[in-house]
N, C-alpha and C positions, 0 to 999 in steps of 0.2 A: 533613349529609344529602346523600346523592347520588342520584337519581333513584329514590326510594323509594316503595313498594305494599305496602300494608297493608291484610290481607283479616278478614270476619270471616263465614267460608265464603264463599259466592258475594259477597257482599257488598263490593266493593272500598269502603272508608274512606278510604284516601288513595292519591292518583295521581300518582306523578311529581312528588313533591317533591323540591327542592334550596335548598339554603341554608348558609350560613356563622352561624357565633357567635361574636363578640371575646369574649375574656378582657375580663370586666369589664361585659359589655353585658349591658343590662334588655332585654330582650324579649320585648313584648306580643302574644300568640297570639289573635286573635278570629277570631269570625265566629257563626253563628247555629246552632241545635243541630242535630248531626248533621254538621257543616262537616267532623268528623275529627277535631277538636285534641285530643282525649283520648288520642286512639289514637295519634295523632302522640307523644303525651310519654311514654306509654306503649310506645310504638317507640324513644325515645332511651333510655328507663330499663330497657328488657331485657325487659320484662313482656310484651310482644308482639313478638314478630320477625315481620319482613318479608318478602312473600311475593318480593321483590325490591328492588335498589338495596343501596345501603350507609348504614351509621353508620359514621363518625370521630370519636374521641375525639385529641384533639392528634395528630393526624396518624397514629393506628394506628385498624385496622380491628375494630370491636367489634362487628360485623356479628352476629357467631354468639357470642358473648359473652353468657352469665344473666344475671340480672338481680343476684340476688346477687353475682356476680363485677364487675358495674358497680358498684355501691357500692362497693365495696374500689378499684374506680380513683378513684371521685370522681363519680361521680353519683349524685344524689340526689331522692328524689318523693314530694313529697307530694298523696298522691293525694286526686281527689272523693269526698268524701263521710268524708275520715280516716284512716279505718281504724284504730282505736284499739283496744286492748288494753283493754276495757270493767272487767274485773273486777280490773285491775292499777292501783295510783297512777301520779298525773303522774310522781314519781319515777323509777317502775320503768320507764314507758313512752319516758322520755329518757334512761333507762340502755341501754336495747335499741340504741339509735341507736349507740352507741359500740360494738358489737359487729363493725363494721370492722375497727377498732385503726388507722382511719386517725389519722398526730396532725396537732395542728391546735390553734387556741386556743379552740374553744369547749368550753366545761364547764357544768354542771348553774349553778351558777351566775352563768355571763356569759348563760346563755338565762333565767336570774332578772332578769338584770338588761335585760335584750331585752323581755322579759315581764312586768312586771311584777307582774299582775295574777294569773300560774300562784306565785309564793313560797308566800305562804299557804295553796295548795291542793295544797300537792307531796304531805301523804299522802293525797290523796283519790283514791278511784277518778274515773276518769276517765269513768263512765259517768254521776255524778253531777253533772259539769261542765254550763256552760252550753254553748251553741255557739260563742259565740268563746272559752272556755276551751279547749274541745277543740280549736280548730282551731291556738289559739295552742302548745298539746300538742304536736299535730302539725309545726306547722314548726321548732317547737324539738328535735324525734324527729329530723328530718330534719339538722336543722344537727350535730347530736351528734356527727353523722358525718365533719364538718370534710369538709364537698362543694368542690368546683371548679364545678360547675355545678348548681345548685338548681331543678327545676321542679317549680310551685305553679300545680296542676290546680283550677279555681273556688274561691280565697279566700273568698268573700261566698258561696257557694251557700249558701242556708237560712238566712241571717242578717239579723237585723236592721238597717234602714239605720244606727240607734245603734251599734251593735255593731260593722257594718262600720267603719264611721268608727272605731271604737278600734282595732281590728286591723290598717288600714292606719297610724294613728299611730306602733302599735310597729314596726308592717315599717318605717317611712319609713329607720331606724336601719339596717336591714338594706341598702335599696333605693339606700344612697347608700355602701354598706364597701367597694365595687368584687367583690362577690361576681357572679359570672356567676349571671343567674337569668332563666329562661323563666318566664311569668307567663300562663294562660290566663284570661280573667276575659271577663264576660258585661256590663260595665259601660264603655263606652267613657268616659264622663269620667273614673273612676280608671285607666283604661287609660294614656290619653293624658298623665293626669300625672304616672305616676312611671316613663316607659318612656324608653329609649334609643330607641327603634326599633318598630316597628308591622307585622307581619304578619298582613292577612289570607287567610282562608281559604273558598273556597266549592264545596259539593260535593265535597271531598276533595286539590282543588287551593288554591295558594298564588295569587291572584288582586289581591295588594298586596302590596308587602315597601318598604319608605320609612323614612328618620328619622321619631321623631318629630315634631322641631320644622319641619320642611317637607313634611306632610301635614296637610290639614285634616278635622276632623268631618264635614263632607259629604262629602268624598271617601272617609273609610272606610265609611260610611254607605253607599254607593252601591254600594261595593267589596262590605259586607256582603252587602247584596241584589241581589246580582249587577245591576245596573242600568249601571253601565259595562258590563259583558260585551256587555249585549245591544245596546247603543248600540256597541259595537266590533261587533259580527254585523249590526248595519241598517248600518251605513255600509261592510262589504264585502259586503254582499248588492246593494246597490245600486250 
């Protein structure tokens, strides 16, 4: 991302963002709601273009690139809230994911075995799912796709802490394959533990970007509610 603005009318979402992503890096998107980060993943995945700046994918410009035609490169979203094919089975809705024709090793059954808990429910509609069934649906829809870079827009939204905790067990498998994956989550302690790296966000701007093993909880904390910011604006006001 290169000095990117993402508007939604008057409404500027994000300002003048810039950043890099390794091949191979976890990176944890917070900040507080409204901070941008949907619209931000949502700007890398095609879904919303920029009212300015640039996206690169591996050094080409995907700037004015759909969102469907990003998939077919290798980006991949799964978005909040799902988005699931309600009246279709698990099956059918992890077949949709391979409608790239990128190849890649994942297959209906390596996201069975990712999942374990989607097998028995592959001819179920998905509307009858629980909610980490669905969600486990969803990133399995997404991996179908054999991605280079996977973002996974609020995991835990709507979930139970039981719940969540299984659904990060089966990602742990994912979190450690060397898959590039952007991770937005509202949960700084699952943040900070399965992240390369920690960007936060406030008001639209990137106001922290740090490893994760040399930032601490209070310092994103602080990041989050802009309380550094203003502690940086009192000590040059004075």
């Amino acid at each position: 991302m290169r000095n990117l603005d993402v508007r939604h009318g008057l409404l500027q979402a994000v300002r003048g963002v810039s950043f890099d992503i390794a091949e191979g890096e976890v990176l944890a998107l917070v900040g507080a709601n409204g901070a941008g980060k949907t619209t931000l993943l949502r700007s890398i995945a095609g879904a919303h273009l920029p009212a300015a700046g640039q996206v690169f994918l591996g050094g080409q410009d995907v700037t004015a690139v759909p969102s469907h035609k990003r998939i077919a490169m290798g980006i991949a979203l799964v978005p909040e809230g799902r988005r699931l094919f309600s009246q279709m089975t698990v099956e059918e809705n992890l077949l949709l994911g391979k409608t790239p024709g990128r190849k890649g090793d994942w297959t209906i059954e390596r996201i069975f075995d990712a999942f374990p808990n989607l097998k028995p429910r592959r001819r179920a509609k998905t509307g009858h799912l629980s909610g980490g069934e669905q969600q486990a649906t969803a990133i399995g829809r997404a991996l179908m796709s054999n991605p280079d870079l996977l973002l996974l827009d609020e995991v835990s939204l709507g979930l139970s802490p039981l719940v969540v905790d299984r659904v990060y067990v089966q990602l742990q498998a994912l979190l450690s394959s060397g898959t590039t994956i952007v991770l937005v989550e509202q949960d700084l302690g699952r943040a900070m533990s399965v992240a390369s790296r920690v960007i936060c966000m406030l008001e639209g701007r990137v106001v922290l970007d740090r490893p994760a093993a040399s930032v601490t909880r209070d310092e994103i904390t602080k990041a989050y509610f802009g309380l550094h910011h203003r502690a940086d604006g009192d000590r040059s006001a004075s």
